[in-house]
Backbone bond lengths (Angstrom), bond angles and torsions (degrees), N, CA, C in turn:
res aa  C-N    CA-C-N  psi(-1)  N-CA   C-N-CA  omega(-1)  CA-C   N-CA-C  phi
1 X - - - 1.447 - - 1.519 107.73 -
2 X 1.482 120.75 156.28 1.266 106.81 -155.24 1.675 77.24 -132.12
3 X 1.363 108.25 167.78 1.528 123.24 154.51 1.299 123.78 -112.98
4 X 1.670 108.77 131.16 1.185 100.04 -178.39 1.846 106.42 -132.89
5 X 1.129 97.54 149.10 1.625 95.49 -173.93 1.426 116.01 -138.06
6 X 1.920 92.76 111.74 1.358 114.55 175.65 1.643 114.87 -25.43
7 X 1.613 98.85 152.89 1.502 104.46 -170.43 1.605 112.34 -71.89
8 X 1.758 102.22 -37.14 1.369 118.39 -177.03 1.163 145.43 -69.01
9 X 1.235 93.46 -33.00 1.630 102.09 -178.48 1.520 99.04 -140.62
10 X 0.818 151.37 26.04 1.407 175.51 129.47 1.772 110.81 75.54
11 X 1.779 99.63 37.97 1.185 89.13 -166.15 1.621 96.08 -101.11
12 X 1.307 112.33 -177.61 1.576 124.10 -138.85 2.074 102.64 -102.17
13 X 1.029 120.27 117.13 1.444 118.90 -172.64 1.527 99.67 -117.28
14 X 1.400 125.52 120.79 1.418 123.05 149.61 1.707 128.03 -89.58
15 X 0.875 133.45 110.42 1.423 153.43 161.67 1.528 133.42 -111.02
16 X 1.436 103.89 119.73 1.598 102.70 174.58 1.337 116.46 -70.55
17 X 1.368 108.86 -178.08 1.939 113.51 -175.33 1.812 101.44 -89.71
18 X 1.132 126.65 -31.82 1.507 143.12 143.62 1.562 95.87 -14.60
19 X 1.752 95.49 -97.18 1.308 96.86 -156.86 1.810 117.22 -78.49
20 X 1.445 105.87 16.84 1.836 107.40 -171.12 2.082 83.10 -92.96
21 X 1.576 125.22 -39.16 1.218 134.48 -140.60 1.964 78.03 -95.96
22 X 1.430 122.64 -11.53 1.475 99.40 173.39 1.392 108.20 -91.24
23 X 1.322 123.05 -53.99 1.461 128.42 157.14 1.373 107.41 -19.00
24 X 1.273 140.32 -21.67 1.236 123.20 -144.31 2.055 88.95 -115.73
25 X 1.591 103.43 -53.76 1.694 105.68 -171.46 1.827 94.51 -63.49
26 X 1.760 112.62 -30.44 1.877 86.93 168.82 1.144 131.23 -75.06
27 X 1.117 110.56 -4.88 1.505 110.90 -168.73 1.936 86.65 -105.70
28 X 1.420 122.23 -4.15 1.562 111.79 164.32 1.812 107.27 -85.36
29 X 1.083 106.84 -51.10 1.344 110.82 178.55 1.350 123.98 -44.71
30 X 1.527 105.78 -32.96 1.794 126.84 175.18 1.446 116.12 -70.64
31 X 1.247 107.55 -37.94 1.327 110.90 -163.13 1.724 107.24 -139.49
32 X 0.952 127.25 6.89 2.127 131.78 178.68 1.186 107.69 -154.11
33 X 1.301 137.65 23.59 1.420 129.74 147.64 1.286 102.35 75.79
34 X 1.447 108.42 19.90 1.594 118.79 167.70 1.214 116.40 82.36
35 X 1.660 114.20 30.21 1.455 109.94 153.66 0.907 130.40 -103.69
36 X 1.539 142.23 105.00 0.905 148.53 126.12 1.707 126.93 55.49
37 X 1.709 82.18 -100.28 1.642 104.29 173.96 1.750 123.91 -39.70
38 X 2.141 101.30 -43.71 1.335 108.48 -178.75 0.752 96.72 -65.88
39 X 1.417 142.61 -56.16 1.318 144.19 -149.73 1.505 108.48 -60.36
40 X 1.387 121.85 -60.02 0.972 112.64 156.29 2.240 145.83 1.89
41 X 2.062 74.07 -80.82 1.510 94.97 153.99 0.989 139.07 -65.14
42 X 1.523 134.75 -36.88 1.255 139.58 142.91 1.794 126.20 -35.76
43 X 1.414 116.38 -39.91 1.453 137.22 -170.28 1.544 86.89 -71.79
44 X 1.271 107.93 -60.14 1.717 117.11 -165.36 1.359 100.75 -54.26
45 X 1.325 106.42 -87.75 1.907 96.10 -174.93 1.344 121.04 -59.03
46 X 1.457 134.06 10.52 1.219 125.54 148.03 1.430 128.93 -109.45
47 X 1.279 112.66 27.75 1.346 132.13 -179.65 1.163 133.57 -40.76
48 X 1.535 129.65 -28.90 1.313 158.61 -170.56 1.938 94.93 -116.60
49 X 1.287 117.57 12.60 1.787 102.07 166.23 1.394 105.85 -134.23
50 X 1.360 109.76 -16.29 2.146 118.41 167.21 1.448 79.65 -45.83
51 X 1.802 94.70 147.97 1.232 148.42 113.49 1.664 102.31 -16.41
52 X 1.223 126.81 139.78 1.481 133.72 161.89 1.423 131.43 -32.11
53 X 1.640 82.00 -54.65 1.968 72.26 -172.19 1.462 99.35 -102.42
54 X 1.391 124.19 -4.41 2.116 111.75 153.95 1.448 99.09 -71.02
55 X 0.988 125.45 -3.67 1.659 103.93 177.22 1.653 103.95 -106.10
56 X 1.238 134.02 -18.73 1.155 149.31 -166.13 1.803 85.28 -80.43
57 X 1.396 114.26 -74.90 1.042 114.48 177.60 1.325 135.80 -43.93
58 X 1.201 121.56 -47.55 1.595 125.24 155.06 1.616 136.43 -57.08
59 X 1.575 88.56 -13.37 1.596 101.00 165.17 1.126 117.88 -93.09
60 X 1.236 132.21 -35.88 1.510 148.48 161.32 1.578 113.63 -47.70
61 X 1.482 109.72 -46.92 1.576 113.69 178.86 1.847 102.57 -62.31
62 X 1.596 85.87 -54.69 1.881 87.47 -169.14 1.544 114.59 -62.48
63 X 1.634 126.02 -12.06 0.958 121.71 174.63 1.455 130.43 -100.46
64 X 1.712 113.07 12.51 1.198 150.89 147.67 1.371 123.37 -73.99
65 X 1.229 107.44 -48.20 1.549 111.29 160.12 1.376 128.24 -58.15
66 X 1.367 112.38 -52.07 1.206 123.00 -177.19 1.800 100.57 -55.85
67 X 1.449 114.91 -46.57 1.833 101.36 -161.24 1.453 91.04 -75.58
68 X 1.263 139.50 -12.47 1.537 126.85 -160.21 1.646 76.25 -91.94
69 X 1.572 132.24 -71.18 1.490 126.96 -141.59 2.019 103.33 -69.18
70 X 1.386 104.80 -5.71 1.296 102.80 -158.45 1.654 144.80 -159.86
């Protein structure tokens, strides 16, 4: 489980990559016809207007990415 901590108020969110990657296909299904990938992109550049835990989650994914790509 990783910690991740909102930009705003700097308080402390735990989320797995499990449950950040389910947050992520509902919030595709809600809003991209269930893709994924857009969703993704969409989450990212709107990062600072999610709801808490879509933003919790999209930080958690991108900070999964980053240790695997780098």
């Amino acid at each position: 489980m990783k910690i991740i901590t909102t930009k705003n108020n700097g308080n402390i969110y735990q989320m797995d990559l499990e449950e950040a990657q389910e947050v992520v296909e509902i919030y595709a299904e809600q809003n991209c016809g269930g893709d994924t990938r857009q969703a993704r992109s969409e989450m990212t550049r709107w990062v600072d207007d999610l709801p808490v835990r879509q933003r919790v989650a999209i930080r958690r994914i991108l900070a999964e990415q980053s240790a695997v790509c780098g």
